[in-house]
C-alpha positions in Angstrom: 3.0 16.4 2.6 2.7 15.2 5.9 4.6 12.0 6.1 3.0 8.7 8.1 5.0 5.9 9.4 4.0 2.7 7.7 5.1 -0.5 10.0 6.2 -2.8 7.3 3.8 -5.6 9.6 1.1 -2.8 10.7 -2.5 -1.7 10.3 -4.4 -1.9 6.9 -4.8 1.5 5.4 -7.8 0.9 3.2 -7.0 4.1 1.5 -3.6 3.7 1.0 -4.2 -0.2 -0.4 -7.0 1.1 -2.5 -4.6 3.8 -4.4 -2.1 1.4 -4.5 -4.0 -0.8 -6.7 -5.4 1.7 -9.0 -1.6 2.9 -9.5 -0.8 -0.3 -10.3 -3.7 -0.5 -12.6 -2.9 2.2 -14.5 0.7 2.1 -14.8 0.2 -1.3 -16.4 -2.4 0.1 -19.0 0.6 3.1 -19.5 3.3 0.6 -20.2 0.4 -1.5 -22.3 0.1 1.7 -24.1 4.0 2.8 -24.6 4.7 -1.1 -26.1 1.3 -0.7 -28.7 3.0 3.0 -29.4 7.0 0.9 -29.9 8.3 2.3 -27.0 9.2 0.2 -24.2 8.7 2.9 -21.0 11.8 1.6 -19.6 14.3 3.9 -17.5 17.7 4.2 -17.9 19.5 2.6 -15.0 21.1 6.3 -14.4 17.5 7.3 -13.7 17.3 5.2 -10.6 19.1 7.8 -8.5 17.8 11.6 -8.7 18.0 14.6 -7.0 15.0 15.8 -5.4 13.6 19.3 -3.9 10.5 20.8 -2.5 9.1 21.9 -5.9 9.6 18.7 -7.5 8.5 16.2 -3.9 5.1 15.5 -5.3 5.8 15.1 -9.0 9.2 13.1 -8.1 8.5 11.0 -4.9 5.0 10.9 -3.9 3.3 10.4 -8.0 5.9 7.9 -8.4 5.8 5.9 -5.2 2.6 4.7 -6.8 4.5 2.9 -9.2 7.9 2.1 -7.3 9.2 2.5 -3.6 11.0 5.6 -3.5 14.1 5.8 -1.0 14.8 8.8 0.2 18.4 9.4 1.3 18.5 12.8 3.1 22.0 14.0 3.5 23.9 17.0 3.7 27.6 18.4 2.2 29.3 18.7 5.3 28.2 15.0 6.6 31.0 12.7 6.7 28.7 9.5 7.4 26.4 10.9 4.6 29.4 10.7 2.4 30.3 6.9 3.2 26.2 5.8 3.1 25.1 7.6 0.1 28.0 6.0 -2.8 26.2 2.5 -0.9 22.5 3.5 -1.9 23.5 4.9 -5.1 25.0 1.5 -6.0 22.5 -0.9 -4.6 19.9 1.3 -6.4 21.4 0.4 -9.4 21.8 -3.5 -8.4 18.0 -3.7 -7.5 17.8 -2.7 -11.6 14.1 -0.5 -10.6 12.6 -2.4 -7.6 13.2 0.7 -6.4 13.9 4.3 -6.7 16.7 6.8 -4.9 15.7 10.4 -3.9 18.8 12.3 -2.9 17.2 15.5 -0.5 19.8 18.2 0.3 18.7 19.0 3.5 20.6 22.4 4.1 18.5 23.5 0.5 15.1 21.5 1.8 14.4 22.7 5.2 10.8 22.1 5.4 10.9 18.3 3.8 13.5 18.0 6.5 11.0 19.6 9.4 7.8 17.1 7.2 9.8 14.1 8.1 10.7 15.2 11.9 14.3 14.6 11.4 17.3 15.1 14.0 20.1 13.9 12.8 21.9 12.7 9.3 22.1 10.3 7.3 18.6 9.6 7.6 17.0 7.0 5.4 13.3 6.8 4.9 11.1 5.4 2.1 7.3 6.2 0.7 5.6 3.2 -1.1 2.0 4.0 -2.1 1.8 7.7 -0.2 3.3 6.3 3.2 6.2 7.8 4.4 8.0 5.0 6.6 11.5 5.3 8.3 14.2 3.0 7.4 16.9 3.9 9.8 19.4 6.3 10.6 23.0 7.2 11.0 25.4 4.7 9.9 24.6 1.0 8.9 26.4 -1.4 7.6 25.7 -3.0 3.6 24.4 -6.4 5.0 22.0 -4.4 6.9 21.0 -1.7 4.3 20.3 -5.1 2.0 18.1 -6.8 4.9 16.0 -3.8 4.8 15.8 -2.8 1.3 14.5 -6.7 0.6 12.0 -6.3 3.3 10.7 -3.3 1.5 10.2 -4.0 -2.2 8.6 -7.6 -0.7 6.3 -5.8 1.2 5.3 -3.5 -1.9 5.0 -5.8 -4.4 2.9 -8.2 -1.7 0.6 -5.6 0.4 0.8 -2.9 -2.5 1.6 -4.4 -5.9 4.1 -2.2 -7.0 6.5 -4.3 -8.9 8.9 -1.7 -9.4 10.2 0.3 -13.0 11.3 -1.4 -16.2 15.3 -0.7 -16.6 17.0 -0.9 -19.9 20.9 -0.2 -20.0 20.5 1.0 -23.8 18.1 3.8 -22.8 19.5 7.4 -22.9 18.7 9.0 -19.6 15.7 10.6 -19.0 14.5 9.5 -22.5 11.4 7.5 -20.6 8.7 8.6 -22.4 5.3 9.9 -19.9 2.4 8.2 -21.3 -1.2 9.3 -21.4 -3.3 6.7 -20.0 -6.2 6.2 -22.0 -9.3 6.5 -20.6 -11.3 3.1 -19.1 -14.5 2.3 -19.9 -15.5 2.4 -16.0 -13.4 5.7 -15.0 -16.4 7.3 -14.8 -18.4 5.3 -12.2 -15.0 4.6 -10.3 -14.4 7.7 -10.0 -18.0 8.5 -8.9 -16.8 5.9 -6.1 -14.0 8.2 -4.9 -16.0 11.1 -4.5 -18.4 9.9 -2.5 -16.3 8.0 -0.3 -14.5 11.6 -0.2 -17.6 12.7 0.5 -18.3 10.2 3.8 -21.5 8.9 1.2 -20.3 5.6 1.9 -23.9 4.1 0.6 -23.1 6.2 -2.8 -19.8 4.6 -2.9 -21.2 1.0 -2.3 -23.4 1.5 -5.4 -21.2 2.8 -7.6 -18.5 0.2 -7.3 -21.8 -2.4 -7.8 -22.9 -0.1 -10.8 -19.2 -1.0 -12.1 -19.7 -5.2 -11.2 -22.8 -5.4 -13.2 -21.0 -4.5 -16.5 -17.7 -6.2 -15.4 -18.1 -8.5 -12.4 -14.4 -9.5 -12.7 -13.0 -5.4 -12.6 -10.0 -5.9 -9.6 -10.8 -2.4 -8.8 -13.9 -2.0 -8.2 -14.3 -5.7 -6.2 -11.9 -4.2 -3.8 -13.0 -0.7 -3.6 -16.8 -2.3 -2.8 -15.4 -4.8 0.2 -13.8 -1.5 1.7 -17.1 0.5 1.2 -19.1 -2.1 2.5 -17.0 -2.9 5.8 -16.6 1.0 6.4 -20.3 1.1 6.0 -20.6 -1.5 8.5 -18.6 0.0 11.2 -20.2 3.6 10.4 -22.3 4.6 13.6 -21.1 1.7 15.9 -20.5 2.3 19.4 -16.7 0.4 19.7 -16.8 0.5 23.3 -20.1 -1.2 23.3 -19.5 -3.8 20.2 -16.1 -5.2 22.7 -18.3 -5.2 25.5 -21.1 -7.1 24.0 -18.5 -9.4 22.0 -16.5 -10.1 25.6 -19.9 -11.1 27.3 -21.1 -12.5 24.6 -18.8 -14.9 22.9 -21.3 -17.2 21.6 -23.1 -14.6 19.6 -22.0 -14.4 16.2 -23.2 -11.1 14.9 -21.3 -9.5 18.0 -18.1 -11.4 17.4 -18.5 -10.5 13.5 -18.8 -6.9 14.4 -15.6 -6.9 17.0 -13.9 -8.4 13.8 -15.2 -5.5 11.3 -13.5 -3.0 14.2 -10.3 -5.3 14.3 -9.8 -4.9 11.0 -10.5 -1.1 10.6 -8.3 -0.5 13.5 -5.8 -2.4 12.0 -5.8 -5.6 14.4 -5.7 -7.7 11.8 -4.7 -10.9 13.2 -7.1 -10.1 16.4 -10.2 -9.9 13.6 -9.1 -13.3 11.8 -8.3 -15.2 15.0 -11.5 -14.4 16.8 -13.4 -15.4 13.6 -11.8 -18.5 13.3 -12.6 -19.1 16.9 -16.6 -18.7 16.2 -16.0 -21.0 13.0 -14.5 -23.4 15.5 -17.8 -23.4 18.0 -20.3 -22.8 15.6 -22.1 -24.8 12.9 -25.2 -24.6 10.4 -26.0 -21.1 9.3 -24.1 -19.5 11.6 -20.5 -21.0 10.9 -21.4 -19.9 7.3 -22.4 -16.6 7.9 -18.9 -16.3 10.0 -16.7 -17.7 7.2 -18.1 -15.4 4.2 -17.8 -12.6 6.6 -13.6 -13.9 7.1 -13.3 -14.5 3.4 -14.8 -10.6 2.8 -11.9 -9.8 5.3 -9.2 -11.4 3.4 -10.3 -9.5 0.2 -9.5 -6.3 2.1 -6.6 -7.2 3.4 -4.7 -9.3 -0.1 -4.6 -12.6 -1.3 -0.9 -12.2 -1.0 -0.5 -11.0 2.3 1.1 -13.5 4.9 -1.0 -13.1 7.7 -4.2 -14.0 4.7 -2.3 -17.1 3.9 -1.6 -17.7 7.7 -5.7 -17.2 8.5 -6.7 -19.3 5.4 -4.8 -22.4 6.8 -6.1 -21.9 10.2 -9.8 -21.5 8.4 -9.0 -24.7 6.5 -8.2 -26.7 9.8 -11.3 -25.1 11.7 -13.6 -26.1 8.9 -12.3 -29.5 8.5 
């Protein structure tokens, strides 16, 4: 695994959103399925905090971060600062009751996870939510500002990622949470036809198979937003970026150059820059072409989240531009 730092106000990873919400997906259809079977699928609160090495880093941090941020305390024996930060960690993991998870990493035992993360110095304190490793901070901190960043990381994981975090019941024995076998969807088929060809750079292929899906279910969450990240990567396949600011820079009263500046915003993770110089053409266009720029903004918005603040920023400035 090579960890990626994840600004908690950064670029869009479309791939990274995308597995998020088919996690999300399916860990509600296995919790669906545990409740249909009596079980409830909760964790134990003594399952919030476990010990993780390299054999078990995929299974234990990276599966499950699709599901729950994982925190990952890397400390070592010897540490005296590792000693006073890790009783905190344990005991705010069990106070956020499974909005997120603890990974304890040895590092004297885990080189190479230590070397993966580029770490200097303990305690270090990093998190994955959704596959993206991000650091938290490092050395000593104080509780009030441990608590400032753990709430800024489950908000941003339930808002940009969905992951609402594990089910904790105090009466569960530990490590009684049973793994359920999703059941199979009627669409996995097509959607995962989707993921292969994106895999596969067939980006047309992917396009159709998430419309194959939207024909039978036109309201399927996945497949909606796996198509508006086909299409705009579609879009922005081939483009010359030097040439699409140029022309959009000379050009700021044609609309299909600002709309393609905006598709490279977006892709390059500029996403303000792609909302504010749509709403900038909506603002000194009208007829045909003010439409064409809003559906394009409203496409961007679907790629981006409903929930996301800078969406609900754009959306009021859209509102005021239009009206």
């Amino acid at each position: 695994m090579q960890p990626r730092n994840m600004s908690m106000s950064g670029v869009v990873d479309l791939a990274a959103v995308k597995a998020a919400q088919e996690a999300k997906a399916k860990a509600e259809q296995a919790r669906a399925e545990a409740a249909r079977q009596g079980g409830t699928g909760a964790v134990s609160p003594a399952d919030l905090v476990i010990d993780v090495d390299e054999a078990g880093f995929e299974r234990e941090v990276l599966q499950r971060s699709a599901e729950v941020p994982v925190v990952i305390d890397f400390w070592a024996e010897w540490c005296q600062p590792c000693k006073q930060l890790s009783p905190v960690l344990e005991r705010l993991a069990v106070e956020y009751n499974g909005r997120f998870l603890l990974a304890k990493i040895d590092v004297d035992a885990n080189q190479m996870l230590m070397q993966q993360f580029g770490i200097q110095g303990i305690p270090a304190v990093f998190a994955v939510v959704a596959g993206q490793a991000l650091p938290l901070f490092q050395g000593a901190a104080g509780e009030q500002q441990i608590r400032q960043t753990l709430d800024q990381l489950v908000q941003v994981a339930e808002q940009r990622f969905g992951l609402t975090g594990l089910t904790v019941d105090p009466d569960a024995e530990p490590g009684a949470a049973p793994d359920t076998e999703v059941p199979a969807g009627p669409y996995d088929a097509l959607l995962e036809a989707a993921v292969q060809a994106l895999d596969a750079g067939d980006l047309g292929g992917a396009v159709q198979a998430y419309k194959n899906v939207l024909s039978e279910d036109p309201g399927n969450p996945e497949a909606k937003l796996g198509l508006v990240q086909a299409e705009l990567l579609q879009r922005v396949q081939g483009l010359d970026p030097q040439q699409v600011r140029r022309d959009a820079a000379e050009k700021p009263g044609d609309v299909q150059a600002q709309i393609a500046a905006a598709d490279l915003d977006l892709v390059g993770g500029h996403v303000e820059d792609a909302f504010g110089r749509l709403i900038e053409t909506v603002q000194r266009t009208a007829g045909d072409d003010r439409e064409a720029v809003r559906r394009r903004l409203l496409e961007l918005f679907e790629v981006v989240g409903a929930e996301d603040p800078r969406v609900i920023g754009a959306r009021r400035a859209l509102a005021r531009a239009l009206f």
